[in-house]
C-alpha positions, -999 to +999 in steps of 0.1 A: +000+000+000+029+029+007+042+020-027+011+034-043+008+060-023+047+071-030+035+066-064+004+087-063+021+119-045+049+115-070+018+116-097+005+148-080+037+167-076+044+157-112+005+173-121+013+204-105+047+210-122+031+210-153-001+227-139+024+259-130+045+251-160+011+259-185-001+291-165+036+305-171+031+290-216-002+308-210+010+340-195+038+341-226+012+337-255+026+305-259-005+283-265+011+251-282+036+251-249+004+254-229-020+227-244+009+207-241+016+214-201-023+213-196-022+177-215+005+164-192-008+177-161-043+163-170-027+127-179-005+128-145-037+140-120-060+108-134-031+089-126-026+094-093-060+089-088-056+054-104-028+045-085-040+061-051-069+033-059-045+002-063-059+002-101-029-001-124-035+018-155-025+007-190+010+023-201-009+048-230-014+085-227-051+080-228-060+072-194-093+088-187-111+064-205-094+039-178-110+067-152-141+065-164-145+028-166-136+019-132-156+053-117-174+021-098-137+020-075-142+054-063-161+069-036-199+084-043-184+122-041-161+118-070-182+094-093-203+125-101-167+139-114-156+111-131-171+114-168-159+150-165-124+143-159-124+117-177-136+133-211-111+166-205-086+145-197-084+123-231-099+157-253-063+175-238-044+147-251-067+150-286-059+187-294-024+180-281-018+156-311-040+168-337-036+198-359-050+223-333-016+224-318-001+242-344-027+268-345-026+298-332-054+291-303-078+313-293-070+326-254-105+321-241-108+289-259-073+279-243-086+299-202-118+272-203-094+243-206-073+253-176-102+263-156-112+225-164-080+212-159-078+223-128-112+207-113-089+174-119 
């Protein structure tokens, strides 16, 4: 049990790195660097989650899928949360590899996905 929870803080600590790494992208109008921060720091919150559960997720970038189908592991207050995060999560990863990247995003567009981010 104290290995996933070394593994779950590391997860976290990791999530906020990237967290504070895409507010600085942000706050230099860099919205690629951003997306890609946001994308990280989603991937690395649903994670912890996983592993703070015992569930060992699937080595692939798109893990709220994995969230969502296992919501029945976690308790009643974050189950209502679950196809949230789950969806934001994997759409991050989405934009992250698709042609959206190499636009020039929109900064509201690009404020709505960190104010999601963050309810992860």
């Amino acid at each position: 049990m104290e290995v996933y929870r070394s593994r779950a803080f590391r997860a976290i600590r990791d999530a906020e790195r990237e967290l504070n790494n895409a507010l600085r992208s942000l706050g230099e109008e860099d919205y690629s660097g951003a997306l890609k921060y946001l994308q990280e720091c989603s991937e690395y919150a649903v994670k912890a989650v996983l592993v703070a559960y015992g569930l060992d997720y699937p080595k692939v970038h798109e893990v709220g899928r994995f969230l969502v189908e296992n919501r029945r592991m976690f308790p009643a207050w974050f189950k209502s949360r679950v196809e949230a995060i789950g969806e934001t999560a994997d759409m991050l990863l989405g934009i992250g590899q698709g042609s959206a990247i190499r636009m020039n995003m929109n900064r509201r567009i690009l404020r709505s996905l960190l104010r999601k981010s963050n309810q992860l």
